[in-house]
C-alpha positions as a Markdown table, in Angstrom:
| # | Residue | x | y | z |
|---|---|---|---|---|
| 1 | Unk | -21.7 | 0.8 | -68.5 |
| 2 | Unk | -19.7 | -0.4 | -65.3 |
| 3 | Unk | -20.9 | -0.2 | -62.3 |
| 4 | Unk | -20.4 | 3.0 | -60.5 |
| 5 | Unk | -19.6 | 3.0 | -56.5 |
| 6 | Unk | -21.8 | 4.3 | -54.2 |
| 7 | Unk | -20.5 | 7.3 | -52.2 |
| 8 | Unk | -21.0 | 7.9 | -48.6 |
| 9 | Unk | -21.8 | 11.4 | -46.5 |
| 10 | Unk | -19.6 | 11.4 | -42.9 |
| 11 | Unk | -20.8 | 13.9 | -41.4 |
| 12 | Unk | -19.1 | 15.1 | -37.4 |
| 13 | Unk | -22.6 | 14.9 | -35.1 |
| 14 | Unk | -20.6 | 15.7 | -31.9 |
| 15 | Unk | -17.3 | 15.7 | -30.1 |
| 16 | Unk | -16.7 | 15.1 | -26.7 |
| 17 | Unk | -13.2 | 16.7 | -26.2 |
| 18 | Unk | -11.8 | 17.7 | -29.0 |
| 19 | Unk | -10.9 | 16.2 | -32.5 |
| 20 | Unk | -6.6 | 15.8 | -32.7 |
| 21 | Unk | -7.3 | 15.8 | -36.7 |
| 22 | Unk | -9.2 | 19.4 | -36.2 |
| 23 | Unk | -12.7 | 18.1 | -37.1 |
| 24 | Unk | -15.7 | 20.3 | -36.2 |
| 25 | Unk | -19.4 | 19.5 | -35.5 |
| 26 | Unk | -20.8 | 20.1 | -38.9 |
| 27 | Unk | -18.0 | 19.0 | -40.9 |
| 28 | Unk | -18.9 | 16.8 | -43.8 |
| 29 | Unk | -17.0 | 14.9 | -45.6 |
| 30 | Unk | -17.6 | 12.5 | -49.0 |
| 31 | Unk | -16.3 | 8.6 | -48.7 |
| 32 | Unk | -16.2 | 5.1 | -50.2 |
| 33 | Unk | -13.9 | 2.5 | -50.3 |
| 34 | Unk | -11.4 | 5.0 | -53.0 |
| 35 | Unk | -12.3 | 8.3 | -51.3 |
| 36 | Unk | -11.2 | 9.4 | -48.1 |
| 37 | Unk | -12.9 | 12.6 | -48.5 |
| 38 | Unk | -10.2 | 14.1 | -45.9 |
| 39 | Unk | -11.4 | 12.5 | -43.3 |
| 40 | Unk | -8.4 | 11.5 | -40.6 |
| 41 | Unk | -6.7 | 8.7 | -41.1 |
| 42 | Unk | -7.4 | 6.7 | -37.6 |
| 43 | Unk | -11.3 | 7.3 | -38.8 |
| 44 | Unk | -11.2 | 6.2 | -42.1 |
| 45 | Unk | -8.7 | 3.5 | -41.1 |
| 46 | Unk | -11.1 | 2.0 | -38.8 |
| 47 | Unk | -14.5 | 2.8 | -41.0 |
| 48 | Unk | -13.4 | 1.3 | -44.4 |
| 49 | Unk | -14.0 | -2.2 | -43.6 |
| 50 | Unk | -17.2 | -1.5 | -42.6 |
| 51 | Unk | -17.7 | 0.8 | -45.9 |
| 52 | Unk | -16.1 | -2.2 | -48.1 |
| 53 | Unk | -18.9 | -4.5 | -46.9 |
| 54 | Unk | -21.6 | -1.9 | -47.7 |
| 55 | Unk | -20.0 | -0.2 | -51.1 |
| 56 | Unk | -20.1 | -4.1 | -52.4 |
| 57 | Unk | -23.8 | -4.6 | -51.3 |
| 58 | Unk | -23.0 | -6.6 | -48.4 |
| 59 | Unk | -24.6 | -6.0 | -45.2 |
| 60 | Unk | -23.9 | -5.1 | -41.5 |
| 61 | Unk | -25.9 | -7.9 | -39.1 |
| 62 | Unk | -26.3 | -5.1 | -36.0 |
| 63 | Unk | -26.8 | -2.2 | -38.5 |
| 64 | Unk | -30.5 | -1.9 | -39.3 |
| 65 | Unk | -30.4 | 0.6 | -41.9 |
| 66 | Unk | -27.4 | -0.3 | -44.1 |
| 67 | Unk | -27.7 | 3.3 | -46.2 |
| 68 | Unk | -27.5 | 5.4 | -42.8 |
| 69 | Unk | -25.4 | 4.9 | -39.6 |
| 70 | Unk | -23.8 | 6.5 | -36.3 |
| 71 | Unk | -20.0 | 5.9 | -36.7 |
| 72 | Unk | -17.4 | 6.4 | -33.6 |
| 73 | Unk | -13.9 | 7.2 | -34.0 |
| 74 | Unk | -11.7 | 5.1 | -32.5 |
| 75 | Unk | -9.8 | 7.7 | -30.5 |
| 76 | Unk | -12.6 | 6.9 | -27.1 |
| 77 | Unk | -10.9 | 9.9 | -24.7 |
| 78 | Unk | -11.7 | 12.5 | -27.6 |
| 79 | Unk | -14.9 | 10.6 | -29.0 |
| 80 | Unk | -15.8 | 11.9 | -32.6 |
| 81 | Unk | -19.2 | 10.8 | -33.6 |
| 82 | Unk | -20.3 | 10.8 | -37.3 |
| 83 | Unk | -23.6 | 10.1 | -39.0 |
| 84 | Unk | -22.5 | 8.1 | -42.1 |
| 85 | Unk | -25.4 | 8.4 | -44.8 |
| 86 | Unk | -25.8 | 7.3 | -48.7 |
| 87 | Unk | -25.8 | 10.1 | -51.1 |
């Protein structure tokens, strides 16, 4: 048996305009480093280097929990905040 890569809740916390990609508070959405989940692209652009560290068991130095973390999209007028957890 292979290994099997760990998958990743991105869940929308808050918004502080409004999301371009349509995103709601509340919307969840399943990723990894081959699973985009239908996330928007400018998100999951920016978030997959930090998910290829943590998918490979690497670790984030200023992330204490590496399993569960607060994630900002990169668009900063419209500010999409998502609480990435380990299923």
């Amino acid at each position: 048996m292979g290994w099997k890569e760990p998958v990743y809740e991105a869940k929308v916390v808050s918004i502080k305009k409004s999301c371009s990609a349509g995103h709601e508070v509340g919307d969840a959405f399943e990723v990894n480093t081959h699973k985009t989940g239908g996330i928007c692209g400018y998100c999951y652009h920016d978030l997959f280097p930090r998910l290829m560290v943590i998918c490979m068991d690497g670790n984030i130095p200023w992330q204490e929990n590496q399993d569960e973390f607060t994630y900002e999209c990169p668009d900063r007028y419209n500010l999409v905040t998502f609480k990435i957890r380990k299923k």
